[in-house]
C-alpha positions in Angstrom: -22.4 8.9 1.7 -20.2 6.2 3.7 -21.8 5.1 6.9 -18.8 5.5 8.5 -18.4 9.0 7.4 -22.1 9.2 8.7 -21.5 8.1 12.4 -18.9 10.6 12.5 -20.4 13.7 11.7 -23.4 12.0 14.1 -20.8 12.0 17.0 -19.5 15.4 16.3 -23.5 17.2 16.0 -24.2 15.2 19.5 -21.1 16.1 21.3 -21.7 20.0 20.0 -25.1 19.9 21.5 -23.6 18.5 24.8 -21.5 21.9 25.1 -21.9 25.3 25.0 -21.1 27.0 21.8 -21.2 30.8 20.8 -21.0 32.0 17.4 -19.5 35.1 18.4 -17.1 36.9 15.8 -14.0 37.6 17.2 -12.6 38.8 13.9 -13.1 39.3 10.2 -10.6 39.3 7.3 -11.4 39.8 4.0 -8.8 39.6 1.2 -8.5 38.8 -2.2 -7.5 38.9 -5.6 -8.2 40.1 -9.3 -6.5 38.9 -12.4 -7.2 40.4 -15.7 -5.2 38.6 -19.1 -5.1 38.5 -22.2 -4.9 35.3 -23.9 -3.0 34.0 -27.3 -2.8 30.2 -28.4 -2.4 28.6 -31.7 -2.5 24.9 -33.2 -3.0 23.3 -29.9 -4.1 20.6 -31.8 -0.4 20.4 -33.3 -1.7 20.7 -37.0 -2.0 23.5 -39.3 -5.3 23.2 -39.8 -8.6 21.2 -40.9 -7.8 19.4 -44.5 -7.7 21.9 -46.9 -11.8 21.9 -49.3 -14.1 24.6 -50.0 -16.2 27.3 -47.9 -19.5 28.2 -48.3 -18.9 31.0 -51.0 -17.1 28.2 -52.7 -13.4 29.9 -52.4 -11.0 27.2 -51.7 -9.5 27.1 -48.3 -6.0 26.3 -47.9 -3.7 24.9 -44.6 -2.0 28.5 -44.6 -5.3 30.6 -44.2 -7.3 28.6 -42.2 -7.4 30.0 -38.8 -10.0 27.6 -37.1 -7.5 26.6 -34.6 -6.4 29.7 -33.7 -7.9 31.8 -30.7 -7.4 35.0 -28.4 -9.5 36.8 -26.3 -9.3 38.4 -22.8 -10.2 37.2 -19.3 -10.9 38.3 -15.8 -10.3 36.0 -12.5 -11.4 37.8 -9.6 -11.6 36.4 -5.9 -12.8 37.6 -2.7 -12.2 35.9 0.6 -13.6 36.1 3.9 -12.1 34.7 7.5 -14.0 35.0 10.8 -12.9 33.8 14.1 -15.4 32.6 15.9 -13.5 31.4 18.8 -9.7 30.6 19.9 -10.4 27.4 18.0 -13.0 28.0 15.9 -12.7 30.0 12.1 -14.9 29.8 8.9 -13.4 30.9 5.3 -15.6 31.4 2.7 -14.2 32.2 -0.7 -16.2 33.7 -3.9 -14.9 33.4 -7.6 -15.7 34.8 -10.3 -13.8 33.5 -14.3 -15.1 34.6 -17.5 -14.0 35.8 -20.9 -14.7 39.3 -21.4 -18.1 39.6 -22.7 -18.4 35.9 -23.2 -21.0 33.4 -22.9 -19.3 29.8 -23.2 -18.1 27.1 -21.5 -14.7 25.8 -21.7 -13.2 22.5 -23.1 -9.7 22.9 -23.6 -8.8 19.4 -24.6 -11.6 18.3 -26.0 -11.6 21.2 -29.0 -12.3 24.7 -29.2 -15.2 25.8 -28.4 -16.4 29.0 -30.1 -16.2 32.1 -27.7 -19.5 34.1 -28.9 -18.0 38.0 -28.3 -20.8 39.6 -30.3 -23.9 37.3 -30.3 -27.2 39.6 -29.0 -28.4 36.3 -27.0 -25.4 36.2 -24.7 -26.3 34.9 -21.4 -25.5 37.8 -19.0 -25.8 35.3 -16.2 -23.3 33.3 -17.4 -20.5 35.4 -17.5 -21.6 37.5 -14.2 -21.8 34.2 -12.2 -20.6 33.8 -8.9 -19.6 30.4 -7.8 -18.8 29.2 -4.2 -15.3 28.0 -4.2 -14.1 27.9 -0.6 -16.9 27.1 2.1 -15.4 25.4 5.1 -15.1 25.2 8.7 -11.9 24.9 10.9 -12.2 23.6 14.4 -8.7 23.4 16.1 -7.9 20.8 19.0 -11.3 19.1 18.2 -12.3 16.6 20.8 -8.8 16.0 20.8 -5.6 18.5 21.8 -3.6 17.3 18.5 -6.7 17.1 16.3 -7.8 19.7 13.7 -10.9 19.4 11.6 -11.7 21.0 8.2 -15.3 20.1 6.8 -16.3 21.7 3.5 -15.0 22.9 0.0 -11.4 23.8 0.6 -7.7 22.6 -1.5 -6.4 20.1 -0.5 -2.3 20.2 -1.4 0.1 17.2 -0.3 3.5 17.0 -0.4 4.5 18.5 -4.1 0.8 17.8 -5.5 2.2 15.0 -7.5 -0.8 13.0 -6.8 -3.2 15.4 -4.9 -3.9 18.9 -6.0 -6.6 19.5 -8.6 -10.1 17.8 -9.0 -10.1 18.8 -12.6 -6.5 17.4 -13.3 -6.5 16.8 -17.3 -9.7 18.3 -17.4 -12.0 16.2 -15.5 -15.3 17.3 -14.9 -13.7 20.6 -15.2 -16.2 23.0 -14.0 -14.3 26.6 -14.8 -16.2 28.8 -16.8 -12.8 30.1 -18.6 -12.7 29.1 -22.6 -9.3 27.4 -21.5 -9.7 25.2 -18.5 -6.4 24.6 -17.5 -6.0 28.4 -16.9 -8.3 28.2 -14.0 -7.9 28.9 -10.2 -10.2 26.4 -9.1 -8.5 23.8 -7.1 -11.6 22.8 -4.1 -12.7 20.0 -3.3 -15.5 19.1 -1.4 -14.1 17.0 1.7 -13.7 16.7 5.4 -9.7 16.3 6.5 -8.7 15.7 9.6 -4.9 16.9 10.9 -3.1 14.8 13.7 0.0 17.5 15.2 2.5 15.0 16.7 5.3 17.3 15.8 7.6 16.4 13.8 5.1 14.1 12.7 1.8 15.0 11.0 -0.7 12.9 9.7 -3.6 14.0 7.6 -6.7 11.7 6.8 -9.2 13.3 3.9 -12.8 11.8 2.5 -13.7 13.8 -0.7 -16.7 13.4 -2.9 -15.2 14.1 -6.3 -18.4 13.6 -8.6 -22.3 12.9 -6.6 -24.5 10.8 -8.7 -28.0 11.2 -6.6 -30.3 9.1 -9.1 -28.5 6.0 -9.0 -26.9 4.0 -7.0 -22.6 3.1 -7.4 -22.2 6.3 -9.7 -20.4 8.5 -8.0 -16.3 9.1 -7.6 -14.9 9.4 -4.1 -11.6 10.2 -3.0 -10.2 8.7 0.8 -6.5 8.7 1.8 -3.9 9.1 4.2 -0.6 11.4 3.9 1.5 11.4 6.9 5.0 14.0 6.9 7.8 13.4 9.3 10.6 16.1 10.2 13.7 13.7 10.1 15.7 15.9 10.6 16.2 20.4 9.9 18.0 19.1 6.2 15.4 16.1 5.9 11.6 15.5 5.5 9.9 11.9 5.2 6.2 12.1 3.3 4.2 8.7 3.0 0.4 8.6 1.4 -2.0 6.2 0.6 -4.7 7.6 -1.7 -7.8 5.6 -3.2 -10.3 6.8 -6.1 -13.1 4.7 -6.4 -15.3 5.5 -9.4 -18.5 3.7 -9.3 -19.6 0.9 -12.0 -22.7 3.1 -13.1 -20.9 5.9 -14.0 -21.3 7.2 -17.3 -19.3 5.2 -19.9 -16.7 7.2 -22.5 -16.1 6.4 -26.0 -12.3 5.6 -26.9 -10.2 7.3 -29.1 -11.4 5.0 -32.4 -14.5 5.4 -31.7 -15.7 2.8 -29.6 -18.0 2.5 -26.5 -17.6 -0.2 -23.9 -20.7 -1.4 -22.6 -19.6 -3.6 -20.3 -19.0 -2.1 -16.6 -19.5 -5.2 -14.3 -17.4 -3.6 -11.4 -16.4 -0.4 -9.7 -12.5 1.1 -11.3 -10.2 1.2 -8.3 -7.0 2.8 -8.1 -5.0 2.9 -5.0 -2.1 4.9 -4.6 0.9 4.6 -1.9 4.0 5.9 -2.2 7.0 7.9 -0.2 8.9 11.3 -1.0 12.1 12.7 0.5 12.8 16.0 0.7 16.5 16.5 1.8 19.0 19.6 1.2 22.0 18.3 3.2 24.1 19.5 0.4 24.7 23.3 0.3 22.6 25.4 -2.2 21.4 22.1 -3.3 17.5 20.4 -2.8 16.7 16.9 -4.1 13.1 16.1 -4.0 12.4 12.8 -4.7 9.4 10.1 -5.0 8.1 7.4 -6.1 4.2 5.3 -6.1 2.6 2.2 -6.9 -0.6 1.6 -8.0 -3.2 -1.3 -7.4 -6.6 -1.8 -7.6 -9.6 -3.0 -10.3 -8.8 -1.5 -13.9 -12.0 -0.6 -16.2 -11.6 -0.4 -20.0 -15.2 1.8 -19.8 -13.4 4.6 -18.1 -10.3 4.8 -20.4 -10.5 6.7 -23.5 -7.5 5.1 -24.7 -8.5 1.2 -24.4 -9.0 -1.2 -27.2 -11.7 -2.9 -28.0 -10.8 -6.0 -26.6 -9.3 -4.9 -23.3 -11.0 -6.4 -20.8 -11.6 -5.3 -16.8 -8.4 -6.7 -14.7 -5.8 -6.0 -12.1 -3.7 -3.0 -12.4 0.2 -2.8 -11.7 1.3 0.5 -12.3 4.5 2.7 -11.1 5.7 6.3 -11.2 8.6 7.9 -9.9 9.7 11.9 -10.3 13.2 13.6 -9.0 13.5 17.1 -8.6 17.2 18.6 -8.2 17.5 22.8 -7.7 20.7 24.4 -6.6 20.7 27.8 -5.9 23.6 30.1 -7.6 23.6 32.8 -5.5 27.0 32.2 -4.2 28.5 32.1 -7.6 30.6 35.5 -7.8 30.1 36.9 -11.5 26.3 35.5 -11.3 25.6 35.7 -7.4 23.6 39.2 -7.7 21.1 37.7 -10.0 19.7 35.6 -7.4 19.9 32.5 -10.5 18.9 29.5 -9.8 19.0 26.4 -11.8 16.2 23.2 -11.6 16.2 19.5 -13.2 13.5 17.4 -13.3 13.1 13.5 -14.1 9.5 12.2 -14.0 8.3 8.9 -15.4 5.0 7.2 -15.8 4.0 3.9 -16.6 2.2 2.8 -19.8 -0.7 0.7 -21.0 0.8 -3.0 -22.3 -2.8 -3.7 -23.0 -3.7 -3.6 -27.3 -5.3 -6.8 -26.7 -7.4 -8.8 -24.5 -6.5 -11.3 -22.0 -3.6 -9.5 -20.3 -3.4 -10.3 -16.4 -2.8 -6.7 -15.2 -3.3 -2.9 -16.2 0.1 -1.1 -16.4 -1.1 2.2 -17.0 -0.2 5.2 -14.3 -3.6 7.0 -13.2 -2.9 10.7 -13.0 -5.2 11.0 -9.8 -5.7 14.5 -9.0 -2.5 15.7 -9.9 -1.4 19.6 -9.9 1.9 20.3 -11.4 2.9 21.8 -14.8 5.3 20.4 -16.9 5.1 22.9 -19.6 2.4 25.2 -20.1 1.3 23.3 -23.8 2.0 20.2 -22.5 -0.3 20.6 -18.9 -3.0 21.7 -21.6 -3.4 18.7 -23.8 -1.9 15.7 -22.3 -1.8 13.6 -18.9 0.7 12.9 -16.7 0.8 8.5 -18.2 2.6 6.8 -19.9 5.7 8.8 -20.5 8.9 10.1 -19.3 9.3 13.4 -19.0 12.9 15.5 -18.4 12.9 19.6 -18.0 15.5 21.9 -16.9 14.8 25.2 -15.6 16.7 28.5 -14.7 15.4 31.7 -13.0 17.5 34.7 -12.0 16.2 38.5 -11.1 18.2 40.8 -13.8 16.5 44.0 -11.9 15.2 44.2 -8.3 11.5 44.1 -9.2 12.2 41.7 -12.4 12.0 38.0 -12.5 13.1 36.0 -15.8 12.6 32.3 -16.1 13.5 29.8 -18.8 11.7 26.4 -18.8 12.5 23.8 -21.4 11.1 19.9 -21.3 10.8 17.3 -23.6 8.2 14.5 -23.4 8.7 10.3 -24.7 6.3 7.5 -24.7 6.7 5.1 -21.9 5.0 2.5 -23.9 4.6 3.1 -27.6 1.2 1.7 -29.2 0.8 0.0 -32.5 1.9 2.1 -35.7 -1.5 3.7 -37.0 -3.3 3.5 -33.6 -5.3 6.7 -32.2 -4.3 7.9 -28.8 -5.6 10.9 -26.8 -2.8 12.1 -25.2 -4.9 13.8 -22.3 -6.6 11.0 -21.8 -10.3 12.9 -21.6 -13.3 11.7 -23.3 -14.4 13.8 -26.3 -10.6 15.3 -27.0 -8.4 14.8 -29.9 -6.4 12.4 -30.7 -3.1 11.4 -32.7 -1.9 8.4 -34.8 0.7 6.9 -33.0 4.1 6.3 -35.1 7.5 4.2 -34.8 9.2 7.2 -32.4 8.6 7.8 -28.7 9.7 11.3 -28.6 6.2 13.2 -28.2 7.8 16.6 -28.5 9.6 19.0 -26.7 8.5 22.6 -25.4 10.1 25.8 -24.2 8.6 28.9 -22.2 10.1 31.7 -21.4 8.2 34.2 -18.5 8.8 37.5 -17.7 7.3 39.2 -14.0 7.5 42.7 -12.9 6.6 43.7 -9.5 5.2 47.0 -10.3 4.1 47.5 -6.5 4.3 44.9 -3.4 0.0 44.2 -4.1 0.4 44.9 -8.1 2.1 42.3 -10.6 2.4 42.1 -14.0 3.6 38.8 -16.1 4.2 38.1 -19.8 4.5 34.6 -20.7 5.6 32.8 -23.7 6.0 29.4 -25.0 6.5 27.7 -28.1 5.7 23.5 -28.2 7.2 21.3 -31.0 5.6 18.2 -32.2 7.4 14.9 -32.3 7.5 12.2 -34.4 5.5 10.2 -32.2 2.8 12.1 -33.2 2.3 11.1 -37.2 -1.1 12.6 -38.0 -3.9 14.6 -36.3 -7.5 12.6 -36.4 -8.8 16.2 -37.5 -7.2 16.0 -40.9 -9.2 13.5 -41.8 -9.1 9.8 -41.4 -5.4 7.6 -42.3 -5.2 5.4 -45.3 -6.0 1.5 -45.1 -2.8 1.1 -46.5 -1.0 3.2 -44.7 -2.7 4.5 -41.6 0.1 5.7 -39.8 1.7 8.1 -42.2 2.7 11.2 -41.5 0.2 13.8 -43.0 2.5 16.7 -43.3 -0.1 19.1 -41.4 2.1 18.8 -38.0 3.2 22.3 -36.6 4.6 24.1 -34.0 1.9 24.9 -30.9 2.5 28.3 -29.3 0.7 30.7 -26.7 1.2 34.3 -25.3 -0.3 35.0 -21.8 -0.1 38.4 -20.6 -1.4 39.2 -17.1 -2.2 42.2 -14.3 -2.6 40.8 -10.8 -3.8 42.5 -8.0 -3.9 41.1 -4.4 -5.7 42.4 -1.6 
């Protein structure tokens, strides 16, 4: 823990014990949620299937009637959530969660391969799939030692600005600790942190410490998050946002193994990435909201924490960049469409790529997808990172029936910086996932969804979702086919198809 983190909380216990303080309940809300869904998803590897060979009885298997990449089952997310006042100032939350797959006993790795979901297996761990984790546990102390001061200490979300770069601790699926057989289907969003909220209206500043992964055995192993996100009220049309985030992993954290196979033993120093960038939020324009940003990043770059470095990429300075411009107009004063309530969203994003397929290079230029939490497509949040590519979706919604909501997403996905023909790339970027051979085109593919809600009550919601990803030809061959040709490695296999999922859903809030 930081010493200076330390002397704070020291200050804080002794100026408690200095006054009096009464842990009378003033009130108690409890609240909550419970989701129940049923879950299709096919070739999220973007291939067919394994090559084609024999099975144990010795029948041939074919591409067409191998299902090993296809799954469904159904899931249950239920939450309960308690609020006490304690005083004027004073509150604790504490929020329960349970996720499971019905009568399953797993644990999830949705980008690094499917992992069987044992439905029927006798030795199913009935602590497993009735376990209760602790995923909100923290105290709220208004006007704390100071009038404009707010202090949160414990597990609670932490949400800035859009969540372009702070949102999820299991972004991509890192250390992703949901219990669901797909990860990026979970609710979890905590982190463990203390944030502290300055009130200057219009101005607010937040500062947050957050312990993203504790190494207690040795020493520089753990990943801590710090920042500073300040949000200014220009103007009733206009809001300012400015951050500065930094994600220090420590040089004794466990190494991963690259996408060719290769482990870097080398970690003489700590990876650093520091974040700062600006967003404006401004709907001057009638009907219309731009929301714009951009961020720079600087710091210490690792090879031994990137899955996708070469062999010879050596430790150096990173340069990186990302920008993302959001434009929505709403229709709803559009005569013949008005009574819809349409609306109609683009969306620009970039990242920037890795320059780095050899040693020697001065600087990193690969964009770190921090803690991200937005969703760019369904398929695409599953299995790839927000790096190295651009990305540019349209959306439209519009409300057909009182209690209906339709909405049609569509984005397609390029490589910022394309590799060497033939090269393996994990396009999540996780250690342990697959991976692709990289060919001549950028254009990684292109997905649609298409989402259906029905209010059935103001507590009771129901949702069907569907969504259908095609494969580029940036992608030329799946790793899991089987390995590429010396003569020609980056070939197309043939095996590439079309990734799709169905997601229906019951949600009940309370």
């Amino acid at each position: 823990m930081s010493k200076r983190l330390i002397m704070v909380l020291a200050l804080a216990l002794v100026f408690g014990v200095t006054c009096a303080a009464y842990a009378e309940v003033q009130n108690v809300k409890v609240s909550g949620d419970i989701t129940v869904m049923g879950v299709y998803r096919n070739n999220f590897d973007f291939t067919k299937s394994p090559a084609a060979g024999t099975n144990a009885e010795g029948a041939v298997t074919t591409y067409e009637n191998d299902y090993s990449d296809q799954r469904d089952y159904l899931a249950s997310i239920t939450r309960v959530r308690l609020d006490a006042d304690l005083t004027d100032n004073v509150s604790a939350t504490v929020r329960l969660l349970n996720e499971k797959a019905w009568n399953g006993d797993s644990t999830q790795n949705s980008l690094g391969g499917n992992q069987n979901i044992n439905l029927n297996s006798p030795s199913a761990s009935y602590m497993d799939e009735l376990q209760i984790d602790l995923d909100l546990a923290y105290i709220t102390a208004k006007e704390f030692l100071y009038s404009p001061l707010t202090l949160m200490v414990g597990r609670q979300e932490l949400h800035f600005g859009n969540d372009f770069i702070i949102g999820d601790p299991d972004t991509n699926g890192i250390a992703l600790r949901s219990r669901l057989p797909d990860g990026d289907l979970s609710s979890r969003k905590a982190f463990d942190a203390v944030r502290a909220t300055l009130d200057y209206d219009p101005l607010v500043v937040d500062i947050i410490y957050a312990k993203i992964a504790e190494g207690v055995e040795k020493r520089n192993d753990d990943t801590t998050l710090t920042g500073l996100n300040a949000r200014y009220g220009l103007r009733a049309d206009t809001t300012l946002e400015g951050y500065f985030f930094a994600k220090l992993r420590g040089s004794k954290n466990a190494a991963v193994t690259n996408a060719e196979g290769y482990t870097f033993s080398g970690k003489e120093r700590p990876d650093k990435v520091y974040t700062i960038g600006g967003r404006v939020v401004n709907n001057t324009l009638k009907n219309l909201t731009i929301d714009a940003q951009a961020g720079y990043q600087f710091g210490d770059y690792n090879p031994a924490f990137d899955v996708n470095a070469n062999q010879f990429a050596e430790t150096s300075h990173r340069s990186a960049w990302a920008t993302e411009i959001i434009a929505t107009y709403d229709l709803k004063d559009v005569k013949t469409i008005g009574k819809y309530s349409p609306t109609f969203s683009a969306i620009y994003a970039a990242f920037s790529g890795n320059s780095r397929e050899n040693g020697g290079e001065k600087s990193y230029g690969g964009w770190d997808p921090m803690f991200e939490n937005q969703t760019l497509g369904h398929i695409i949040n599953a299995t790839m990172a927000f790096g190295n590519a651009h990305f540019v979706g349209a959306s439209l919604k519009a409300k057909p029936m009182d209690d209906v909501t339709v909405k049609l997403d569509g984005v397609g996905v390029w490589v910022m910086k394309r590799l060497t023909d033939g090269r393996l790339y994990s396009l999540s970027g996780v250690n342990g996932s697959r991976s692709f051979y990289m060919a001549k085109n950028p254009h990684i593919g292109s997905e649609i969804d298409v989402t259906l809600t029905y209010d059935y009550t103001e507590d009771v919601q129901l949702s069907l979702l569907g969504g259908v990803f095609f494969p580029g030809k940036a992608i030329s061959r799946s790793s899991t086919s089987g390995a590429a040709s010396a003569t020609n490695p980056g070939r197309d296999s043939g095996l590439k198809s079309t990734a799709t999922e169905v997601i229906g859903s019951m949600k009940v809030t309370f």
